[in-house]
C-alpha positions as CSV (number, residue, x, y, z in Angstrom):
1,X,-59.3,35.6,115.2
2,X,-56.6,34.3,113.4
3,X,-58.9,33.8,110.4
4,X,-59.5,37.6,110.5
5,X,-56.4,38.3,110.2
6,X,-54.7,36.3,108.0
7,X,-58.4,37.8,105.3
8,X,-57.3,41.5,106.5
9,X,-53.4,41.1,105.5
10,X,-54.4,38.7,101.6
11,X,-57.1,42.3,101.2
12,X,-54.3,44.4,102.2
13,X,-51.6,42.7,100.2
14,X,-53.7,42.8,97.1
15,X,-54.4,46.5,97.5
16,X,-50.9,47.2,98.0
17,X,-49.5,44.9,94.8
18,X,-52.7,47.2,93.0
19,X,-51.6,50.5,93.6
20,X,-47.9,49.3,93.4
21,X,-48.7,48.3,89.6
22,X,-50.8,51.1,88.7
23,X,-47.8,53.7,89.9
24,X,-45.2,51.5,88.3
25,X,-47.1,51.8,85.2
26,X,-47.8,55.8,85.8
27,X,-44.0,56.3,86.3
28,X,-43.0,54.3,83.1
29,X,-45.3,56.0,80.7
30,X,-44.3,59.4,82.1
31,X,-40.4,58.6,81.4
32,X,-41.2,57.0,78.3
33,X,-43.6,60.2,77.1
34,X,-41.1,62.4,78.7
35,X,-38.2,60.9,76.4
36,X,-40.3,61.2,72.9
37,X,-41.0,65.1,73.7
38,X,-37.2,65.6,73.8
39,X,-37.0,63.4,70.4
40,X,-39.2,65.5,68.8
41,X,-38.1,68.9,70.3
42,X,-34.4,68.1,68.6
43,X,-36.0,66.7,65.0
44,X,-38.4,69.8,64.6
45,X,-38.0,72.1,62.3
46,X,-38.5,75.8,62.9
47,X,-40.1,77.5,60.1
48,X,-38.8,79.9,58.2
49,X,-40.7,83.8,57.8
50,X,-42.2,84.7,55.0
51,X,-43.5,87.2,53.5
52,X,-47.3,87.3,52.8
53,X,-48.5,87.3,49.1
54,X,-51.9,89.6,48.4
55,X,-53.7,88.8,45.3
């Protein structure tokens, strides 16, 4: 029984550190993403109108 149990909880364990990582990772990559948008939203530059040249 014990034997049983102590497999269920190492299985469950490693699941949990798993999806622990994988969300970690997720949440780091959205921040970091979510950072360079607002980088490149302040450096862009908005074009100018002109007007069209017909040949």
């Amino acid at each position: 029984m014990s034997n049983s149990f102590n497999l269920a909880m190492l299985v469950l364990a490693s699941v949990a550190a798993l999806v622990f990582g994988i969300l970690l990772a997720y949440g780091l990559l959205r921040a970091a993403f979510a950072l360079m948008r607002q980088r490149e939203g302040r450096l862009a530059v908005k074009p100018q109108p002109q007007a069209a040249r017909v040949a």
